[in-house]
N, C-alpha and C positions, 0 to 999 in steps of 0.2 A: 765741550761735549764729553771729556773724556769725567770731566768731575760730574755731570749730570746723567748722564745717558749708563751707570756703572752699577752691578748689584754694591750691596753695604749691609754689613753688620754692623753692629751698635749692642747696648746694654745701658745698663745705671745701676750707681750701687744702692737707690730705691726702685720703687713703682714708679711715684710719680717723677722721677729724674729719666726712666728708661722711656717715658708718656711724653715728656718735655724732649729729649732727644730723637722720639720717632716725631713729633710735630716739625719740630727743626729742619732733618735732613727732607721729610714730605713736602717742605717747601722751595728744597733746593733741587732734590731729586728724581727725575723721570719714574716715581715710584707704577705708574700701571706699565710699562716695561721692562721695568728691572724694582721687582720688588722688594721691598727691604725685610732683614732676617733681626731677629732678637733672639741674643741669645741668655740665657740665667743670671749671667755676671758679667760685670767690666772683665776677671780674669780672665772668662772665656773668650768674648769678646778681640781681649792682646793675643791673647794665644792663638788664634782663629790669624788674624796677620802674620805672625812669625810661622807660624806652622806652613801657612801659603807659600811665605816665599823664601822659605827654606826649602822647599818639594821642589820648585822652579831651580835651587841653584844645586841641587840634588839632579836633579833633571840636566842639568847643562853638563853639570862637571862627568857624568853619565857617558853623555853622546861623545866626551871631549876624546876616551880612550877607542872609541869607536869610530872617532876622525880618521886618528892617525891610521888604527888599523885600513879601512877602508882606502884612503892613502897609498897604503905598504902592497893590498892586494892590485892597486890601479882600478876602482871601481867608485863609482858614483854613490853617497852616501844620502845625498840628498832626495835623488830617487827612488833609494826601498825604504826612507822614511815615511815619503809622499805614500808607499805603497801602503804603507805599518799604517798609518793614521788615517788609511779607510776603514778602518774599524774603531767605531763608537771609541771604546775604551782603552783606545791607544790615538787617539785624536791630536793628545796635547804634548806629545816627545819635543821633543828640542829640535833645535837645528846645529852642525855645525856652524862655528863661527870664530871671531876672532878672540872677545871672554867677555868677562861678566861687569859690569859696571854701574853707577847711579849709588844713590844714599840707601838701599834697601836689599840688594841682594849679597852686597857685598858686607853688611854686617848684620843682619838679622839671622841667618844658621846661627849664631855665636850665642843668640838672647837666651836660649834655652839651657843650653849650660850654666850662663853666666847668672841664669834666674835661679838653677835647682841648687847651684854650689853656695852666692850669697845671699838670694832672699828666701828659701826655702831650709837651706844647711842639709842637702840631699847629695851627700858626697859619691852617694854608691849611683845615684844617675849620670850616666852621659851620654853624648849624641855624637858616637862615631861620626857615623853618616854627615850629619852636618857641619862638624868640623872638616873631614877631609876634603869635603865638598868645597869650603872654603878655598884651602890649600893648592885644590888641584886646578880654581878658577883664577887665582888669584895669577898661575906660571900658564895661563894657556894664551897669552900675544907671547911667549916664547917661542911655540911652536910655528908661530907665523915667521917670525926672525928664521928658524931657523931653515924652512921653508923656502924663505928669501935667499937664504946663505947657498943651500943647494943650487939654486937658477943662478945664482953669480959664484956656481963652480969653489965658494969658500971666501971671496975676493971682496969685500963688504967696505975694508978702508976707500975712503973718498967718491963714494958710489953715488950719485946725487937720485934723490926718492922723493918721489910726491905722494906725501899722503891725504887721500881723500876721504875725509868723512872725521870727527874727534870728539863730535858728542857721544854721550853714551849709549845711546838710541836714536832711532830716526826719527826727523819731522820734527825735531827739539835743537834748540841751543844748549844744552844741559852738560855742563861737562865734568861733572862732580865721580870720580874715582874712575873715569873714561878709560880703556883697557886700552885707547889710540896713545894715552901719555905715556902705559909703561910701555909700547912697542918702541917710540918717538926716544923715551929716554934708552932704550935695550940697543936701538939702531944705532945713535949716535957714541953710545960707549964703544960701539964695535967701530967708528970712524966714519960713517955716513953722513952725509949733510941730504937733512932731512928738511923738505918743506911743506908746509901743512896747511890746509882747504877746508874749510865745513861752509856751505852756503848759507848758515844758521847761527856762525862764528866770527867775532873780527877781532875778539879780544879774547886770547886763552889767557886766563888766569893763572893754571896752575902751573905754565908756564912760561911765566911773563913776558909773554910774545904777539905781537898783532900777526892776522891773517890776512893775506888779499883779498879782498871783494867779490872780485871773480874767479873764476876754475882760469890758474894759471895755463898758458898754451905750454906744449907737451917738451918744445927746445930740446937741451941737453938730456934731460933725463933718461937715467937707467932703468928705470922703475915708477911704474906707479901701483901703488897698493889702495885700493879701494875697502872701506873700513869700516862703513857705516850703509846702509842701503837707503838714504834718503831716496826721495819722489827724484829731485835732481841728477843722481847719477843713473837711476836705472833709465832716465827717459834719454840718456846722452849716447849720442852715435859715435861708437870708440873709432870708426872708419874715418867719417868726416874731422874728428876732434882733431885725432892722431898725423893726419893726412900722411907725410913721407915718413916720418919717426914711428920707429918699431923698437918701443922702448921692454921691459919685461912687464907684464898686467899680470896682478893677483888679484882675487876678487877672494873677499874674506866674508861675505855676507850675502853670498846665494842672488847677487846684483842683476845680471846677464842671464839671459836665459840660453837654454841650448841651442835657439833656433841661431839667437843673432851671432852665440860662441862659436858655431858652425859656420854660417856666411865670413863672420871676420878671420877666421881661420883661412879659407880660402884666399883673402887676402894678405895674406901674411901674418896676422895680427894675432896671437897665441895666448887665449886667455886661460893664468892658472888660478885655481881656485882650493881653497880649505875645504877639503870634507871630498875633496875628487881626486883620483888619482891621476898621473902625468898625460893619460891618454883616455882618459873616460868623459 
């Protein structure tokens, strides 16, 4: 659905290529729901991609210093977004979260530089914004580590961590530049034995490791850090999972809502999360 059901720009570097290419996608494309756009040139066209998903990681890396602050005050970040994005033209802000991942955001800010300096020879262009935007997605599972480091008082060697969730998104197996691998690789430099879960996972690649099959029972662990908001974890009752183990829960992906954070609280069970502060 997501390739059918999606608008699409297109071009051709003639008429009848741009004619040949809206026939193409018309056949594959839910075009009377999501109609399709032609734009002047295939240039425009590239541009029209990189410009999208540079704003998105523009957009992320944004929210990322307005995590922490929100954080620093003890206040819920996620709810005066929900408030900000009742208005039309603030709909599409970001969420905190854990960072940025997949074959597209995490290298397309770069295309625009990298177009104006060698295929253009436009030395006096460049794209602040998108590069630091890189930069500042590329260190934000740091903030989660360090996040983690605070609830374990500094104490991180031999800490055993389950992490939940290592695709780059949810409802995907996809684990290509996954922000879960730099957390997995940040945790275990610091002495952590880390073990890792995607319901959509059984073979990481990028770190040539197999996954269980199923959501490991809670045992020993110190932590589990929830990392991905698949269907599967938001539907799972941390009361029942957990039953006597009251391990530390971070929720890096807005998982849990307040009603069930509120009930499990009452039971002991203290969920922290990215983008809230220690009591909000």
């Amino acid at each position: 659905k997501s390739i059918t059901n999606y608008w699409r720009v297109y071009a051709g570097y003639t008429v009848e290529a741009a004619d040949a290419c809206e026939d193409f996608l018309s056949d594959i494309i839910n075009v009377k729901d999501y109609p399709l756009t032609r734009l002047a040139n295939v240039t425009s066209s590239e541009v029209a991609k990189v410009l999208e998903n540079s704003y998105r990681a523009v957009n992320i890396a944004f929210v990322d210093e307005w995590t922490k602050f929100s954080e620093r005050l003890d206040i819920d970040l996620f709810s005066i977004i929900d408030a900000i994005q009742m208005r039309p033209t603030h709909s599409n802000i970001r969420y905190p979260g854990l960072g940025v991942g997949g074959y597209c955001l995490t290298k397309d800010p770069l295309f625009g530089s990298a177009a104006a300096r060698d295929l253009h020879s436009m030395y006096d262009v460049t794209f602040p914004f998108s590069t630091m935007a890189i930069q500042i997605n590329e260190k934000m599972p740091g903030h989660t580590v360090e996040r983690l480091a605070r609830l374990f008082n500094g104490a991180m060697s031999g800490k055993e961590i389950l992490l939940c969730g290592v695709a780059y998104r949810s409802q995907v197996g996809d684990t290509r530049h996954s922000p879960s691998e730099t957390l997995v690789r940040m945790l275990e430099r610091m002495g952590a034995k880390v073990t890792s879960y995607d319901p959509f996972v059984t073979r990481w690649e990028e770190l040539e490791r197999h996954l269980p099959e199923t959501l490991p029972e809670p045992r020993n662990f110190d932590a589990v850090v929830f990392a991905v908001p698949h269907k599967q974890f938001k539907e799972l009752d941390l009361s029942t999972w957990l039953s006597e183990k009251r391990p530390i829960i971070l929720d890096t992906a807005n998982i849990f809502n307040r009603i069930d954070r509120s009930r499990w609280e009452n039971e002991g069970i203290k969920v922290h999360s990215i983008g809230r502060g220690q009591n909000a």
